[in-house]
C-alpha positions as CSV (number, residue, x, y, z in Angstrom):
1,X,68.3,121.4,77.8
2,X,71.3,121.1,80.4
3,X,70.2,122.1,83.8
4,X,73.0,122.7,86.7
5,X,73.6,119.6,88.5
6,X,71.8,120.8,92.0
7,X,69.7,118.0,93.7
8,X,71.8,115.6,92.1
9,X,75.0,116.4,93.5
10,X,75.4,113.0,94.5
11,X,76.2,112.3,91.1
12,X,79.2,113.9,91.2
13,X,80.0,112.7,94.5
14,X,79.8,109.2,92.7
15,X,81.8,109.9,89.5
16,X,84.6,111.3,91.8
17,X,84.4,107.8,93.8
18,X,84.3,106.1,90.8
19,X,87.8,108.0,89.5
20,X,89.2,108.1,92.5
21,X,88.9,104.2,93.1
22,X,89.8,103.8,89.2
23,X,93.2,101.4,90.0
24,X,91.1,98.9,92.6
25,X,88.7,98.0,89.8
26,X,89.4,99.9,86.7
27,X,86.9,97.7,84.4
28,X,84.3,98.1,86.5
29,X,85.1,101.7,87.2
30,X,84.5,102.6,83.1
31,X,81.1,100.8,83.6
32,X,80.1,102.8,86.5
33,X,81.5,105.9,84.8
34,X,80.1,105.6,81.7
35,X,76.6,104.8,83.5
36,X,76.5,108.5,85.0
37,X,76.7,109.6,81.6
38,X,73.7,111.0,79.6
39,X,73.9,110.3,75.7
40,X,75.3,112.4,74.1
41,X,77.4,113.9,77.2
42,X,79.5,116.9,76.0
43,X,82.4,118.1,78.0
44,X,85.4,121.0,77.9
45,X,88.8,121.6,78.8
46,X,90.3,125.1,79.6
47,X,87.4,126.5,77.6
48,X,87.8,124.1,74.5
49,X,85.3,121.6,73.7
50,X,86.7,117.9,73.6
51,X,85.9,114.6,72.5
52,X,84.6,113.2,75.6
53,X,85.6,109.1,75.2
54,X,88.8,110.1,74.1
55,X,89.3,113.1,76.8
56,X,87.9,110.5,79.5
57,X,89.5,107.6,78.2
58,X,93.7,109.5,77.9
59,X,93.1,112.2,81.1
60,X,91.3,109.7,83.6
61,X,91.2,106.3,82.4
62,X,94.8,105.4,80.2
63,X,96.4,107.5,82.7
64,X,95.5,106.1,86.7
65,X,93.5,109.5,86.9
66,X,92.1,110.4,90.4
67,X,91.2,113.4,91.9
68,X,90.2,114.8,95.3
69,X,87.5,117.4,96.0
70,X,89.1,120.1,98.2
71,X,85.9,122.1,98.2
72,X,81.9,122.4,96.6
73,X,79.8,125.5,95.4
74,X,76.6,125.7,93.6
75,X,74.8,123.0,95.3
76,X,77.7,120.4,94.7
77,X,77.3,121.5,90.6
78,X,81.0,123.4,90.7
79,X,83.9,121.4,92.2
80,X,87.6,123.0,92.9
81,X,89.9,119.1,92.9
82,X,93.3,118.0,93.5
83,X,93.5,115.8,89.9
84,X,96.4,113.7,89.7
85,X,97.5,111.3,86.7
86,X,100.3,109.5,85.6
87,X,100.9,112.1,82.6
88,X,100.7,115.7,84.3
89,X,101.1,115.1,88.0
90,X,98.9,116.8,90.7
91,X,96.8,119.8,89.3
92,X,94.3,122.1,91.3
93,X,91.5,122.0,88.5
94,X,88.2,123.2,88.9
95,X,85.1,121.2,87.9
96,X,81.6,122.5,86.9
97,X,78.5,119.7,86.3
98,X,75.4,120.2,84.3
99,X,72.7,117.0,84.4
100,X,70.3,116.1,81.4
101,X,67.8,113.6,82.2
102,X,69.0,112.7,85.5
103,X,72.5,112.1,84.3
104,X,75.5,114.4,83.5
105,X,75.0,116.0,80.1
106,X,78.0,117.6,80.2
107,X,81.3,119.1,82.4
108,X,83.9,121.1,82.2
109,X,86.7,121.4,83.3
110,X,90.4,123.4,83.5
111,X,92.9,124.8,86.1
112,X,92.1,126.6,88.7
């Protein structure tokens, strides 16, 4: 069962870190990404479900993706971010976290 994020709103905290120092250390960066992740992590964009390695890997990773967090709701769980990559630019997006086993079990994600 996927439980909002809550107590572990650090975890997000992190993965944005992690994104937003992707260029400075990108091999480590997937490591420390892919370490926040539960198995199995599902994830959406603008409502459609996605194939998370390849979403993560074109939108974050391929791409110098980095985002800022402009403001937190719902215990850190819900996230409104400047994103910025090499393929669309800079996008207000909004970010929502569920955690499954003390790690993200899924997020989605899409304009704001």
């Amino acid at each position: 069962m996927l439980l909002p994020l809550g107590e572990a709103a650090g975890d997000v905290a992190e993965l944005a870190a992690v994104v937003a120092g992707r260029c400075e250390r990108p091999v480590q960066a997937d490591a420390e990404a892919a370490a926040l992740l539960a198995e199995g992590a599902t994830m959406a964009d603008d409502g459609s479900d996605r194939n998370l390695q390849e979403w993560v890997d074109r939108e974050i990773f391929s791409s110098d993706g980095r985002m800022e967090v402009d403001s937190q709701s719902d215990d850190g769980r819900s996230l409104v971010v400047s994103y910025t990559n090499s393929t669309y630019g800079t996008m207000l997006t909004n970010w929502k976290f569920f955690v499954e086993g003390g790690k993200i079990g899924r997020f989605e994600t899409g304009q704001a």
